[in-house]
N, C-alpha and C positions, 0 to 999 in steps of 0.2 A: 558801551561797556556791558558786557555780561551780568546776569545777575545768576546767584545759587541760590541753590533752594535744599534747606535743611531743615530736619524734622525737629531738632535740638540742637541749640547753638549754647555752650557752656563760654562764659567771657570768663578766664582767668585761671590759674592752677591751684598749687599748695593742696594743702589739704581737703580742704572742702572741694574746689573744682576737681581732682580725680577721683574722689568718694563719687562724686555727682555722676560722671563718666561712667565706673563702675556699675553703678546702679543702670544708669539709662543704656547702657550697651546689652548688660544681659537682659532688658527688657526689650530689645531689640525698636530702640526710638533710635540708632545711628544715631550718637553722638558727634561735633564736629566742635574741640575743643580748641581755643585758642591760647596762650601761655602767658601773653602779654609779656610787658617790659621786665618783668623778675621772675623767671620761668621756675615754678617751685613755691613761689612765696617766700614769706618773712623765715622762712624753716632754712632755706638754702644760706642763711645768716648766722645760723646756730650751729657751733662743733658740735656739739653732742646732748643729745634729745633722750632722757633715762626714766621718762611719765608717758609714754605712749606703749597700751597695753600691747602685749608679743616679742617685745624686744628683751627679752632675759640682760643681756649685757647691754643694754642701749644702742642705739645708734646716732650716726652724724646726720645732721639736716638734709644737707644734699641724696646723700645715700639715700634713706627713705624715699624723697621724692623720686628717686630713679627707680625704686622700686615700685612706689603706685602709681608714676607712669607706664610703666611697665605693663603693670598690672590691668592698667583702663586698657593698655593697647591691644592684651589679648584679646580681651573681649570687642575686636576691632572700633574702640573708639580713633575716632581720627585726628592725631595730635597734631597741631601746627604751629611755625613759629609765628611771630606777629601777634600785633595788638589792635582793640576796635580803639578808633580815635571818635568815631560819632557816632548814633542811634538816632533811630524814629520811633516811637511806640505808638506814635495817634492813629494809627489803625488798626485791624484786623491782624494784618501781616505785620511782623515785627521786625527793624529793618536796620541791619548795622552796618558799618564800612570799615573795613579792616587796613589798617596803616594808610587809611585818606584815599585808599584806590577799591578796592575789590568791593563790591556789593552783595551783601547775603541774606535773605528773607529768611527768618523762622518764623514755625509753627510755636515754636518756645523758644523760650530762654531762662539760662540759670546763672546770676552773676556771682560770679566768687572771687570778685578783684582786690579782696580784702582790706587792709588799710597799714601804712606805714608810719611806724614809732617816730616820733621828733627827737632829733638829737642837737646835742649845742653848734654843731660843725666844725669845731675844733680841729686842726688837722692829726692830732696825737690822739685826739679822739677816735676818731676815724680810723687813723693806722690802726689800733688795738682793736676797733671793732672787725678788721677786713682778716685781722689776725687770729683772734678768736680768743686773745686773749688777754679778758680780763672783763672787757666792754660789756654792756647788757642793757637791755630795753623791757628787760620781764624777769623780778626776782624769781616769781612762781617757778619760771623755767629754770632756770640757770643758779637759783639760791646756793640749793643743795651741795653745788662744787664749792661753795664758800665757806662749808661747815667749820665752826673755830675760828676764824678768820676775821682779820679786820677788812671791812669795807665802806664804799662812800656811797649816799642815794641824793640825786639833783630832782629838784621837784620840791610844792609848795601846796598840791593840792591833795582831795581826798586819795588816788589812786597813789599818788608820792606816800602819805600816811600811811598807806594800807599796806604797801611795798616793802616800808622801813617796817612797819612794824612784825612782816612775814620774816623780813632778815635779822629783826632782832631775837628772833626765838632761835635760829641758825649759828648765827656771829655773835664772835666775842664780842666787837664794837659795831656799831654803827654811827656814823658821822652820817647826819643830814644840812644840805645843803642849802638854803633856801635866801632869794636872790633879795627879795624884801624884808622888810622889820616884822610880820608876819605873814600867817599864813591863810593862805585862799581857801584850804579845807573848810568843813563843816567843824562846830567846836567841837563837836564829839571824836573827830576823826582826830584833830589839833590835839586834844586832850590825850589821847589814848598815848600818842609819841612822848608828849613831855612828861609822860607817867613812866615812860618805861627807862630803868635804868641805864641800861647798854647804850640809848641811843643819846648822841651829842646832837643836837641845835645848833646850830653857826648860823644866823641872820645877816641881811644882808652883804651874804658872799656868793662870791661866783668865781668860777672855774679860770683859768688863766691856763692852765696847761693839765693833762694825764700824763704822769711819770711813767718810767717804765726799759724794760731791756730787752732782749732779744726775747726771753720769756713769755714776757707779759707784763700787766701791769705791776705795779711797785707803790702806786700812789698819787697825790696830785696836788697843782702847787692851785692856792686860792688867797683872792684878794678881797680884804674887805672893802667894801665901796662905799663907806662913808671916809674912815680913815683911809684909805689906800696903801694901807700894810699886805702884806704879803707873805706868807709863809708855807711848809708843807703838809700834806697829813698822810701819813702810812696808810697805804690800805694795798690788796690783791684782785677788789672789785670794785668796778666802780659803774653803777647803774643808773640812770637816766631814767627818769619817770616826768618831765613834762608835755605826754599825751602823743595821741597817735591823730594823725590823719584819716581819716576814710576814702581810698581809691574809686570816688563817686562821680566825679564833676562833671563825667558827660551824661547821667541820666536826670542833675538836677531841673531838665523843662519837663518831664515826663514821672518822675518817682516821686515819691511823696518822702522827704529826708528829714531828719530831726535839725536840730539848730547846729551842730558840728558837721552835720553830713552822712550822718546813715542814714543807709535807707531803715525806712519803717514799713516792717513786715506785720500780717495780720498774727498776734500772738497764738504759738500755738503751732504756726504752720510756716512754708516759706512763700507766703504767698506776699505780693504788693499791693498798689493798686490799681496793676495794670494788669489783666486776665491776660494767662500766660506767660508773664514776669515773674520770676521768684529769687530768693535771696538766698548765700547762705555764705556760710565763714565771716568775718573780721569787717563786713562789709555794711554788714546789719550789726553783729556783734561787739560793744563797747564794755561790755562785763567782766566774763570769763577771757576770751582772746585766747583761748589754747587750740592745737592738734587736734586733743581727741573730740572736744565741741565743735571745731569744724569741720571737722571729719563726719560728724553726727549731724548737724545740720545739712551736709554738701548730700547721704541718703534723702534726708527728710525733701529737699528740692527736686531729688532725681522723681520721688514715687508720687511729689503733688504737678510735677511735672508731665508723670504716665497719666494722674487721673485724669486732668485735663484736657491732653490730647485725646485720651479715650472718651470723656463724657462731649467731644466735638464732632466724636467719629459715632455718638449713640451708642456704643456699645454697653453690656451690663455692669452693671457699678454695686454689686450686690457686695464685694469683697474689695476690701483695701487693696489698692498695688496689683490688680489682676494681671494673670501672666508675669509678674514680675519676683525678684529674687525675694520681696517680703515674702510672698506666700509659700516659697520653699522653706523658708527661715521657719514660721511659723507647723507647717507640718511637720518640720525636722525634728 
């Protein structure tokens, strides 16, 4: 079997892996990006994306993504379908396998495989989520279209808290869902919800079905699981906040990961703890989880990625990002 050999190997797309691209193409590192199994990211999920700065009228998920693909490709990065199923990092050379077959050595690597929202599995869930309408995994993103609105938030923890409490400044109602007799948050987080008046409490309830018609959502029928009553609650949104995944599990013999599964990066920078390993998007990121911070991190990987190879190859390090678009930016 053949092996390749690339200067920069980017695992993953969305936001952060074409920022990455971008960068390390006009630094002339030959980018060789792979798309993996959600070509786009969690973004190709979202109808319409209206927080990412330049878009005056907003855009759709996908669309963006086809545009900073696009964008990486002029600057000849090399975009492919396929996904890395394994890696080696315990050497020098950094050594991935693309769909279990192809073999690629890099001089680098920038992982932006990000991480995927949990959802109930519900099959009505589902449909409104592939629909675009109604479903959500991120108030932050999607609130805004709920303005006035009633809707529902599932989830029990600090981020579930922090969610309802972003949609209660939004929404007329907020109905929270939560599956126990209380809640997993911190008391301060607990507190903040049951202060606030828009939002309802429902204890141990859980989803049974998302209502809904050609539209969108309409609402959703919940059962209590002590009593086993059942009945509906009106709503147009209905959001999901019990946690995301991290897109990690082939670097956990080689990366240093938190206890859910990011990696952990040296604060500060995208570095790991493997020299010439770097992080960036959804991957490392369990905070924020937006666009434009993984778009910002997926730079911040491409130019600790040039130092790297440059401080390998000896060259002068007197300047951040040498030869690279930073130091246009900054004379600009």
């Amino acid at each position: 079997m053949s092996v390749e050999k690339v200067k920069c190997l980017i695992i993953g797309s969305g936001p952060a892996g074409y920022t990455a691209a971008i960068y390390a193409a006009r630094a002339n590192m030959a980018p060789v990006l792979y798309q993996g199994q959600q070509p786009g990211g969690q973004l190709t999920t979202t109808n319409e994306v209206e927080n990412f700065p330049g878009y005056v009228d907003g855009v759709t998920g996908p669309e963006m993504m086809v545009q900073l693909m696009k964008q990486a490709q002029r600057f000849d990065t090399d975009v492919r379908d396929g996904w890395v199923t394994k890696v080696d990092f315990s050497g020098d050379v950094h050594k991935a396998w693309i769909n279990g077959e192809k073999e690629i050595h890099a001089e680098s690597v920038i992982i932006s495989t990000g991480a995927s929202a949990k959802y109930l599995g519900l099959p009505s869930e589902q449909k409104y989520l592939k629909m675009g309408g109604g479903v959500s995994a991120c108030a932050v993103c999607d609130g805004f279209f709920y303005r006035g609105q009633e809707t529902i938030i599932v989830g029990a923890g600090d981020s579930a808290c922090e969610e309802a409490h972003y949609l209660s400044k939004l929404c007329k109602k907020v109905t929270m869902l939560v599956r126990r007799d209380e809640f997993r948050a911190s008391k301060i987080m607990a507190a903040r919800v049951q202060k606030t008046e828009n939002i309802e409490i429902l204890f141990n309830t859980e989803t049974v079905e998302v209502l809904g018609d050609d539209v969108g959502v309409t609402g959703a029928r919940v059962k209590n699981n002590v009593t086993g009553e059942e009945h509906d609650i009106p709503a147009t949104g209905f959001f999901v906040a019990i946690g995301h995944k991290p897109n990690t599990d082939i670097f956990k013999d080689y990366l240093d990961l938190d206890e859910t599964g990011y990696i952990i990066n040296t604060p500060g920078t995208s570095k790991t703890n493997v020299p010439g390993v770097f992080v960036s998007g959804d991957a490392a990121d369990h905070v924020y989880r937006q666009a434009i911070t993984a778009a910002g991190t997926g730079c911040m990987a491409a130019l600790d990625a040039e130092r790297y190879l440059a401080s390998k190859d000896e060259l002068p390090q007197d300047e951040p990002g040498v030869g690279s678009t930073y130091v246009d930016e900054v004379k600009a």
